[in-house]
C-alpha positions in Angstrom: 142.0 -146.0 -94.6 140.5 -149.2 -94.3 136.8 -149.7 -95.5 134.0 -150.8 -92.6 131.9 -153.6 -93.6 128.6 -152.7 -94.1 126.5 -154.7 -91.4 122.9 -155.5 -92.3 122.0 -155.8 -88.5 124.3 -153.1 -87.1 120.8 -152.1 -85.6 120.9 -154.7 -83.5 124.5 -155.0 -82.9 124.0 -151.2 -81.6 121.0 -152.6 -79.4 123.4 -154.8 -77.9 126.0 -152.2 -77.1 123.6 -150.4 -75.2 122.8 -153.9 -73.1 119.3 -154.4 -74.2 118.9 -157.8 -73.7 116.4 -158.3 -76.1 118.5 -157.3 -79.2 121.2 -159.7 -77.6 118.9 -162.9 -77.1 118.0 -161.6 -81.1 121.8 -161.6 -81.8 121.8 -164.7 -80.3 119.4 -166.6 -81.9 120.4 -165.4 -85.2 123.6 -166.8 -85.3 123.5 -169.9 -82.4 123.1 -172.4 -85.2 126.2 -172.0 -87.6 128.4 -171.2 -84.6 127.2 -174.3 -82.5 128.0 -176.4 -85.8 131.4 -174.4 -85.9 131.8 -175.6 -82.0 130.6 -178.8 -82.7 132.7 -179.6 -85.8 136.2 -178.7 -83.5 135.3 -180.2 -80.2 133.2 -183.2 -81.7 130.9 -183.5 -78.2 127.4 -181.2 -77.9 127.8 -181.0 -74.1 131.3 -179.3 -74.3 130.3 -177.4 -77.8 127.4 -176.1 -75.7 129.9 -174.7 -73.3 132.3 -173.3 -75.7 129.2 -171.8 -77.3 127.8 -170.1 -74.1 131.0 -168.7 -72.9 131.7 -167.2 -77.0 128.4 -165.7 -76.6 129.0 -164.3 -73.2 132.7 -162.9 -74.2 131.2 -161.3 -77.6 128.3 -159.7 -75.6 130.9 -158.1 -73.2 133.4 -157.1 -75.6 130.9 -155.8 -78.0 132.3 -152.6 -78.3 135.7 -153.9 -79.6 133.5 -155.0 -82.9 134.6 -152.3 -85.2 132.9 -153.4 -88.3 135.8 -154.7 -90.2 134.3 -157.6 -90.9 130.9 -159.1 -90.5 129.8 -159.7 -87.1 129.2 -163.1 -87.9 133.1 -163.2 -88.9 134.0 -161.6 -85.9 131.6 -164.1 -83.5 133.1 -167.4 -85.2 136.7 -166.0 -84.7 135.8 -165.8 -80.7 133.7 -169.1 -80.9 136.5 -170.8 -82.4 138.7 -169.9 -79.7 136.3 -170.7 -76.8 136.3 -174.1 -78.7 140.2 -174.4 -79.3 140.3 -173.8 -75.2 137.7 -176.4 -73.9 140.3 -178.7 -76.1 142.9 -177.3 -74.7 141.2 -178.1 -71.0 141.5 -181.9 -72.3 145.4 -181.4 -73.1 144.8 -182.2 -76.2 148.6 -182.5 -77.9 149.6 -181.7 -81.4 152.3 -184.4 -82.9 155.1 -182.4 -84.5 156.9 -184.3 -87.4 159.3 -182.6 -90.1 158.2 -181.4 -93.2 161.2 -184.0 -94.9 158.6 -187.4 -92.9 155.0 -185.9 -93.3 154.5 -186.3 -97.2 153.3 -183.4 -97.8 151.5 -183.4 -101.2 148.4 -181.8 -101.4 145.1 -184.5 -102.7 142.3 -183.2 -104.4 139.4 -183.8 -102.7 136.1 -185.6 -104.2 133.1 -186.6 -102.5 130.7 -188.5 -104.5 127.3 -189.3 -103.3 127.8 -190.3 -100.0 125.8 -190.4 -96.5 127.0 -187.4 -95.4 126.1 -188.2 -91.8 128.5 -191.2 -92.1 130.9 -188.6 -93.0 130.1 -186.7 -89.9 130.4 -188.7 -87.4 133.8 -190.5 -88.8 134.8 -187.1 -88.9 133.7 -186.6 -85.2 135.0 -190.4 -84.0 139.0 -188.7 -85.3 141.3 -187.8 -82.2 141.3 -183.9 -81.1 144.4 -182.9 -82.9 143.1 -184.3 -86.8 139.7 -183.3 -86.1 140.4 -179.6 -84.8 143.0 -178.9 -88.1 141.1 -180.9 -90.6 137.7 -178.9 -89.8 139.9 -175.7 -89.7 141.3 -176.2 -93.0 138.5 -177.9 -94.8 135.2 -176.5 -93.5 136.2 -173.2 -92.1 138.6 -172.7 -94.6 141.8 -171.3 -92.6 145.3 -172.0 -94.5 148.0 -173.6 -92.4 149.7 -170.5 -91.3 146.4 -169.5 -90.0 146.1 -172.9 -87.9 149.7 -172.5 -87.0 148.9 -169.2 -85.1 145.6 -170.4 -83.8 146.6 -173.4 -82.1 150.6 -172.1 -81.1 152.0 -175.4 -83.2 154.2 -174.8 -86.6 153.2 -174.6 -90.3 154.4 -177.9 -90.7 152.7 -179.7 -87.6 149.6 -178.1 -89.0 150.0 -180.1 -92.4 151.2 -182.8 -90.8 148.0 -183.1 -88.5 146.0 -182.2 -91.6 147.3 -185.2 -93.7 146.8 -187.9 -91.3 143.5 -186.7 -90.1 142.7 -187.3 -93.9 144.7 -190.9 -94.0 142.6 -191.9 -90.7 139.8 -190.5 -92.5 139.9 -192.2 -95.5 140.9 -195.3 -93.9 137.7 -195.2 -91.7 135.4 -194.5 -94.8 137.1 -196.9 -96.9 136.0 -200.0 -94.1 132.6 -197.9 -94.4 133.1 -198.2 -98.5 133.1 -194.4 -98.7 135.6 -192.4 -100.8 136.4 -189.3 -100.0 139.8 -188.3 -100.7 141.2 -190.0 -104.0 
């Protein structure tokens, strides 16, 4: 039998199941933050984050009762903010390049940042195309492994790594004219 996660706000997350719209704006308010940087970090533009983010908040709010407390209800929210995000990119027809494991060069770099102007890092971050940005923000800041990416965005293992290492070669090409090193 599978243990519930013990929700410090299941208070309010029971407010919320009951409609009260207080709890919710609460709920909301709580978490808009991390999930609008989640948003922001995969779609990399704050008018069509902003959308994503409504529409998560919306869907969470009406399928409230399918939280079961498995996970933290923050868990649960980013899992249906990341998907509201993945489809405003998928509005854009944003396409995945597929190459074969035997071409991508695969080997895994250890990352090092240094002391850097992390809002340089950002916005080169934000500047890559849909495809880099969306895995490389999967992988490095929400920390999903490729087979996770692979079943989020409907593209193979190996597409996923593939889009993951030349979202970092952009990357590091970008910083490097910027004199910032962050892969080694």
């Amino acid at each position: 039998m599978e243990e519930q996660y013990r929700n410090i706000n299941q208070a309010l997350i029971d407010r919320c199941r009951m409609g009260e719209r207080k709890a919710q704006s609460e709920l909301y308010s709580m978490y808009y933050r991390s999930m609008y940087s989640v948003s922001l970090r995969i779609l990399g533009n704050a008018t069509d984050a902003e959308d994503a983010m409504q529409e998560a908040f919306l869907s969470a709010f009406r399928s409230i009762d399918s939280y079961q407390g498995k996970v933290s209800f923050g868990a649960w929210l980013r899992k249906i903010v990341i998907n509201r995000s993945l489809d405003q990119l998928k509005k854009r027809k944003m396409k995945f390049e597929e190459v074969t494991e035997r071409n991508a060069g695969l080997e895994e770099d250890n990352t090092y940042i240094g002391e850097v102007d992390v809002r340089r890092i950002h916005k080169a971050i934000q500047s890559l195309p849909d495809g880099y940005r969306v895995v490389l923000s999967l992988h490095l800041v929400e920390g999903y492994d490729h087979e996770e990416i692979s079943q989020i965005l409907n593209i193979s293992n190996s597409a996923s790594r593939t889009q993951y290492l030349r979202a970092k070669n952009k990357l590091r090409e970008i910083l490097k004219n910027q004199e910032i090193y962050l892969f080694n």
